[in-house]
C-alpha positions as CSV (number, residue, x, y, z in Angstrom):
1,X,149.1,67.6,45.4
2,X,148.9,64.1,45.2
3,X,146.1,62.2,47.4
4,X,147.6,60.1,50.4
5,X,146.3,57.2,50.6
6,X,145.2,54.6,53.6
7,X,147.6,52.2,53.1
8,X,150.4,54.7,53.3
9,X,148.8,56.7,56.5
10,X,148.8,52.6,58.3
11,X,152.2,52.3,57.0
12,X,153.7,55.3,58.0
13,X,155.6,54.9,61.3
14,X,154.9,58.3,63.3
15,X,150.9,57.0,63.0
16,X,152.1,54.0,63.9
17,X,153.3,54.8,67.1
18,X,150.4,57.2,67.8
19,X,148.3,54.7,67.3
20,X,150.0,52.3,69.7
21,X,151.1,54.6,72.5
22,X,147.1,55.4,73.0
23,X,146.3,52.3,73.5
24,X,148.8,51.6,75.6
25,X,147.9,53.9,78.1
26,X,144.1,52.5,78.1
27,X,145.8,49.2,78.4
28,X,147.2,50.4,81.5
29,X,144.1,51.8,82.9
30,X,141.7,48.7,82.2
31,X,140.0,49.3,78.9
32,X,139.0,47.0,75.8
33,X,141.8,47.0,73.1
34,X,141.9,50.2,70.9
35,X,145.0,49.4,69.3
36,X,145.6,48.4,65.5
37,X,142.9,45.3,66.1
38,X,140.5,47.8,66.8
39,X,141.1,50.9,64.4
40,X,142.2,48.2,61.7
41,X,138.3,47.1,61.8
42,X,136.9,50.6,62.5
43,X,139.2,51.5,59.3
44,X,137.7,48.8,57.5
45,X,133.7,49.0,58.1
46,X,134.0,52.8,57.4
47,X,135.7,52.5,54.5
48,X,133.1,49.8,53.3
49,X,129.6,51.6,54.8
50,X,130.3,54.6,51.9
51,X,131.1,52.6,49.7
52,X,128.2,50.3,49.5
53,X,126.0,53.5,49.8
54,X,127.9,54.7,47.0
55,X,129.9,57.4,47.9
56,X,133.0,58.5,46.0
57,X,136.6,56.8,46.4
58,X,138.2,59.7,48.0
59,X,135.5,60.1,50.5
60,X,135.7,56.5,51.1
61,X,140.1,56.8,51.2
62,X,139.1,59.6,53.7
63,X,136.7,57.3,56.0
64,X,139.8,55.0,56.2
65,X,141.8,57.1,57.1
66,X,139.7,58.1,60.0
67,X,139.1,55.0,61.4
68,X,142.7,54.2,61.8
69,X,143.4,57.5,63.2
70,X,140.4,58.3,65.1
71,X,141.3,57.1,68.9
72,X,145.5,58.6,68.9
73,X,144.1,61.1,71.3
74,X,143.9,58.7,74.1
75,X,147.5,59.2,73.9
76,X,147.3,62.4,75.9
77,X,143.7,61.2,78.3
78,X,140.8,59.4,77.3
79,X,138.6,62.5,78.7
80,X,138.1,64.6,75.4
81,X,140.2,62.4,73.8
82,X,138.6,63.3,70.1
83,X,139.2,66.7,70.7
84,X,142.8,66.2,71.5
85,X,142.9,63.3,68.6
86,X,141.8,65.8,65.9
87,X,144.6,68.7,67.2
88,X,147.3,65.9,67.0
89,X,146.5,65.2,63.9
90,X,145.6,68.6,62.4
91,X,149.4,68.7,62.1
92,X,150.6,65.2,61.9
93,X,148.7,64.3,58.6
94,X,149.9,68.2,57.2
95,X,153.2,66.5,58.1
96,X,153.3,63.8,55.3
97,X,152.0,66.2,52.5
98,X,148.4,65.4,53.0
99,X,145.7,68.1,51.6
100,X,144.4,70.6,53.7
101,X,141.2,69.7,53.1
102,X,141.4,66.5,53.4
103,X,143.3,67.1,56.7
104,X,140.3,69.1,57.6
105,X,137.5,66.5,56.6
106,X,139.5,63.9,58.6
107,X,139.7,65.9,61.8
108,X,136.5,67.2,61.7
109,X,135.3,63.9,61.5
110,X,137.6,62.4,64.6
111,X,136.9,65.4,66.4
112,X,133.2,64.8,65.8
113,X,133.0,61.0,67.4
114,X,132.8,60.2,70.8
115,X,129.8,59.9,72.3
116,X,130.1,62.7,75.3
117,X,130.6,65.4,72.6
118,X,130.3,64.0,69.3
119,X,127.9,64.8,66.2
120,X,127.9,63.5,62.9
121,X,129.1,66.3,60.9
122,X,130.0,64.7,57.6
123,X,129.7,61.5,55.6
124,X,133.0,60.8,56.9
125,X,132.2,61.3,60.5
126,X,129.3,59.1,60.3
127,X,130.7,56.2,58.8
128,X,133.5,56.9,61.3
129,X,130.7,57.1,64.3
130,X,128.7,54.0,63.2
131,X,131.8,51.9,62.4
132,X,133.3,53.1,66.3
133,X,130.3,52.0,68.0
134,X,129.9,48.4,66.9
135,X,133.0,47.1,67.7
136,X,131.8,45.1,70.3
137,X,133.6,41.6,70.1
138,X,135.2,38.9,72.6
139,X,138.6,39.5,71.2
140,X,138.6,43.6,72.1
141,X,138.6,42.1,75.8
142,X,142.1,42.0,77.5
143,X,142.4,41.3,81.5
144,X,138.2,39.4,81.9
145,X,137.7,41.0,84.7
146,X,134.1,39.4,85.2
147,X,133.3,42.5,87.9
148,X,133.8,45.2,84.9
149,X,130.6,45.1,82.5
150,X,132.7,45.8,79.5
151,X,134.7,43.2,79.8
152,X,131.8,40.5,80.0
153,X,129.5,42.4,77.7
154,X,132.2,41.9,74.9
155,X,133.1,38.9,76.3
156,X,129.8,37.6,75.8
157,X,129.6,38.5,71.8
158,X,131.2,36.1,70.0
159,X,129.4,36.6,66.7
160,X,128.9,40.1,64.5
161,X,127.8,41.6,61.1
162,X,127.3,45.2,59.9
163,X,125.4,44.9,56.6
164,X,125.3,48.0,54.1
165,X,121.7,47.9,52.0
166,X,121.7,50.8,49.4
167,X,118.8,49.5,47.9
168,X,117.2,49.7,51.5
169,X,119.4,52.7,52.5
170,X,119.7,50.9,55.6
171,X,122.8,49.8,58.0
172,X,122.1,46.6,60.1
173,X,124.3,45.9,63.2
174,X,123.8,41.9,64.1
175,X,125.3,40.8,66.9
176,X,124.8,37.7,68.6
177,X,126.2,36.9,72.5
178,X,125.6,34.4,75.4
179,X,127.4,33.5,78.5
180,X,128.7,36.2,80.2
181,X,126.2,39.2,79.7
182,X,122.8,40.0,78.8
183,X,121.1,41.7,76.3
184,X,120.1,44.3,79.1
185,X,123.6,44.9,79.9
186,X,124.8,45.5,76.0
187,X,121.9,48.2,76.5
188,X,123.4,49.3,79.6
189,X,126.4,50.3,78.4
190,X,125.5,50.8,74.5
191,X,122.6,52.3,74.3
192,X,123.8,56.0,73.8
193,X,125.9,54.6,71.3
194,X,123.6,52.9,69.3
195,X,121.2,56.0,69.5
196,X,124.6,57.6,68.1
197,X,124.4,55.1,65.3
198,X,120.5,55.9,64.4
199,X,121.5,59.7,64.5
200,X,125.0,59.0,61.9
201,X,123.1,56.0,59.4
202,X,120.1,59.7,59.4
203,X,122.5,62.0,58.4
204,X,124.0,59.3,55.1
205,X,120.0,59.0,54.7
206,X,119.5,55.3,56.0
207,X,117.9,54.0,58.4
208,X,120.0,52.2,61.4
209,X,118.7,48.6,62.2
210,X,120.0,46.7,66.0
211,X,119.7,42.9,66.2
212,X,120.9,40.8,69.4
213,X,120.3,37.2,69.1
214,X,117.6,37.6,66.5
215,X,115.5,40.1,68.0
216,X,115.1,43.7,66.4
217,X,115.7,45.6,69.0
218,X,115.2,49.6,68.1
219,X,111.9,50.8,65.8
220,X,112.5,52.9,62.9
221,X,109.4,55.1,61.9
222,X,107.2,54.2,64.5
223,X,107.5,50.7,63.5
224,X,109.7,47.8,64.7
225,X,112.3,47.3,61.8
């Protein structure tokens, strides 16, 4: 059976409205974008974390694939909504002539990152989980409402930069933000998710480096990175 690619999963106009229904309905109930802006670059940084630590194509195609697909299950409620993600798509992917283990890799590996349930289970699931977490970014804000700390913690970053060291076997999340928000308050809200991050860059065998505004802000090894 031949391999499905990314491009053809982003092209293919079920997905496609999957994709935009969920974040719709977080649209309607106050949250950051999670539409193609968001799984576009969640798509993207997985894809490019395995590579750069040299993983195969396929398992890079794979990672892409994830990322574009990973949040569909907010379609049905954003409680569980990796659970219900990886169901939807168990059949959906099956549905264009995808492999069944590839169908399986991908929804083990959506299935596998949120940050209430989630695990890094696979290379796939951990580029997915790395590349989830860091979208933090002005433009992911839609209604500024300067009571919600999401909104002015993203509002607040208007700089970022996931670097991918093989040589170092290290990720590094740079971010840099003013304004709005605090580095305390990225923490407040991130901080699980960046301790995700440590726990997927571990399982690909790198370590998983936090800058905001210059500062190192998480020690690997008992020492400050």
């Amino acid at each position: 059976m031949a391999k499905i690619s990314s491009d053809a999963v982003k092209e293919n106009p079920r997905i496609r409205i999957l994709v935009e229904q969920a974040n719709a309905c977080l649209e309607t109930l106050g949250y950051t974008d999670h539409g193609p802006r968001h799984v576009g670059y969640v798509s993207r940084i997985a894809g490019e974390i395995l590579e750069k630590l040299g993983y195969p194509e396929e398992r890079v195609e794979l990672a892409r694939i994830a990322g574009w697909t990973h949040d569909v299950g907010n379609m049905i409620n954003r409680k569980m909504h990796s659970l219900t993600g990886a169901t939807i798509l168990f059949d959906e992917l099956q549905r264009i002539d995808m492999d069944l283990q590839d169908v399986c890799d991908i929804c083990s590996a959506v299935g596998a990152h949120d940050e209430e349930t989630g695990t890094p289970v696979s290379d796939i699931a951990a580029a997915l989980i790395i590349a989830d977490k860091v979208d933090a970014y002005k433009k992911r804000v839609k209604r500024k409402d300067m009571d919600d700390i999401h909104d002015r913690v993203n509002l607040s970053i208007y700089e970022t930069d996931v670097r991918v060291s093989q040589e170092k076997n290290q990720v590094t999340f740079e971010l840099k933000m003013k304004d709005y928000a605090t580095p305390m308050e990225f923490l407040e809200i991130y901080l699980g998710r960046m301790k995700m991050c440590e726990k997927s860059a571990a399982f690909l065998g790198c370590t998983f480096k936090l800058v905001i505004n210059g500062l190192v802000m998480n020690k690997i090894g008992g020492q400050q990175a």
